[in-house]
C-alpha positions as CSV (number, residue, x, y, z in Angstrom):
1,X,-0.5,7.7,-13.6
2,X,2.4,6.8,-11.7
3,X,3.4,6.0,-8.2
4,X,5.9,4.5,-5.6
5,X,4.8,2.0,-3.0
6,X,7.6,1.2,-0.7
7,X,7.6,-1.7,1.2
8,X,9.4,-2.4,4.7
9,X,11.9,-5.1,5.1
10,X,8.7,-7.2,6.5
11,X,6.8,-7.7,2.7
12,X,9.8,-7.2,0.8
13,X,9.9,-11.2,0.3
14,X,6.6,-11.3,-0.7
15,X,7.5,-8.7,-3.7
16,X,10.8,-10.2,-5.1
17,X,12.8,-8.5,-2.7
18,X,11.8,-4.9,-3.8
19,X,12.1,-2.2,-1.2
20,X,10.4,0.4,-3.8
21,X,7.9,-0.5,-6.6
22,X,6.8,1.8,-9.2
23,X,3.4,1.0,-10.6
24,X,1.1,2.3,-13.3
25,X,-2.2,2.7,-11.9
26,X,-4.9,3.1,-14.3
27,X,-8.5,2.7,-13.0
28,X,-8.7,4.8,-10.0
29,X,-6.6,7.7,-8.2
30,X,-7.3,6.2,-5.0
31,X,-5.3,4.2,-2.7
32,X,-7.6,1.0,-3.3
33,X,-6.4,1.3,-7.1
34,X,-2.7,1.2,-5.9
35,X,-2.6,-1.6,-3.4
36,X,-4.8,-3.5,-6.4
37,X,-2.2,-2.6,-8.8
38,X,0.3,-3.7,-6.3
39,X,-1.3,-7.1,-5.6
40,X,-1.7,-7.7,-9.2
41,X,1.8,-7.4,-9.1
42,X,3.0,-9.3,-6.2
43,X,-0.2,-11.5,-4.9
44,X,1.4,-12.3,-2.1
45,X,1.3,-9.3,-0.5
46,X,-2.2,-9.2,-0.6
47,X,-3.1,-11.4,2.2
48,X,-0.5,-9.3,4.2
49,X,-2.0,-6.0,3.5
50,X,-6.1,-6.5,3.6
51,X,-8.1,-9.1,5.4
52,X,-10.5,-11.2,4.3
53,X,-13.3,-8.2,3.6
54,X,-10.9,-6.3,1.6
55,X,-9.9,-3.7,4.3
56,X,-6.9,-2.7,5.6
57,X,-5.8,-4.9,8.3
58,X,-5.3,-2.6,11.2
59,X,-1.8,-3.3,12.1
60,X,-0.8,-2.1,8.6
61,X,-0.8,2.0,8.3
62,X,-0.1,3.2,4.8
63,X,1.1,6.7,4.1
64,X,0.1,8.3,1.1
65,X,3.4,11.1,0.9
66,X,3.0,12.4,4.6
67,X,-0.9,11.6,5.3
68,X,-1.7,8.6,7.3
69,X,-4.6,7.0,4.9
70,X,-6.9,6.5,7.7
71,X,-7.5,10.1,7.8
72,X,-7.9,11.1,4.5
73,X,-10.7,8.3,3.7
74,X,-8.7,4.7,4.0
75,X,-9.1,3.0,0.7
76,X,-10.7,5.8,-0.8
77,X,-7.8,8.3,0.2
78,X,-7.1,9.9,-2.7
79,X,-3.3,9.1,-4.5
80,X,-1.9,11.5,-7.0
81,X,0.7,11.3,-10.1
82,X,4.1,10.8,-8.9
83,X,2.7,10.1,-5.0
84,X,5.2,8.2,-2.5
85,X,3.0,5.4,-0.9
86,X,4.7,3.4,2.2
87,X,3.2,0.6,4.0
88,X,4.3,0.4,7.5
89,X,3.5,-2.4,9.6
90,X,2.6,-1.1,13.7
91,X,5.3,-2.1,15.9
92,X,3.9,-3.5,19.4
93,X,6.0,-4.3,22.4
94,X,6.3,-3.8,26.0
């Protein structure tokens, strides 16, 4: 199946400069099987995305189309054909 992850100006030069990615993901329809796809892809991004366990790191939300991953199971949120995925890094300030 097929996907979009785009990426915020942030990771973009850890992925060649790509603001969008299309990626064939073939073992899982879950968001775990994208970001693995995507990492294959562009390694660096993996240390920017997950932590040292393999979770999300919490200043990172990802969107699956309109749904905020955290709610619909984190890594196990389910990703369908064609699915928009955007990784959006929490912006703190004060």
């Amino acid at each position: 199946m097929w996907v979009t992850v785009h990426l915020p100006g942030l990771l973009r030069s850890d992925a060649d400069g790509a603001a969008h990615v299309p990626l064939e993901v073939r073992d899982a329809a879950v968001l775990r099987g994208v970001l693995d796809a995507l990492t294959d892809r562009h390694p660096g991004l993996d240390r920017r995305i997950r932590d040292d366990r393999g979770e999300l790191r919490r200043y990172v939300n990802v969107f699956v189309d309109k749904d905020e991953c955290r709610a619909m199971g984190g890594l196990d949120a389910p990703v369908h054909e064609g699915a928009d995925v955007r990784l959006l890094p929490s912006v703190a300030g004060g």
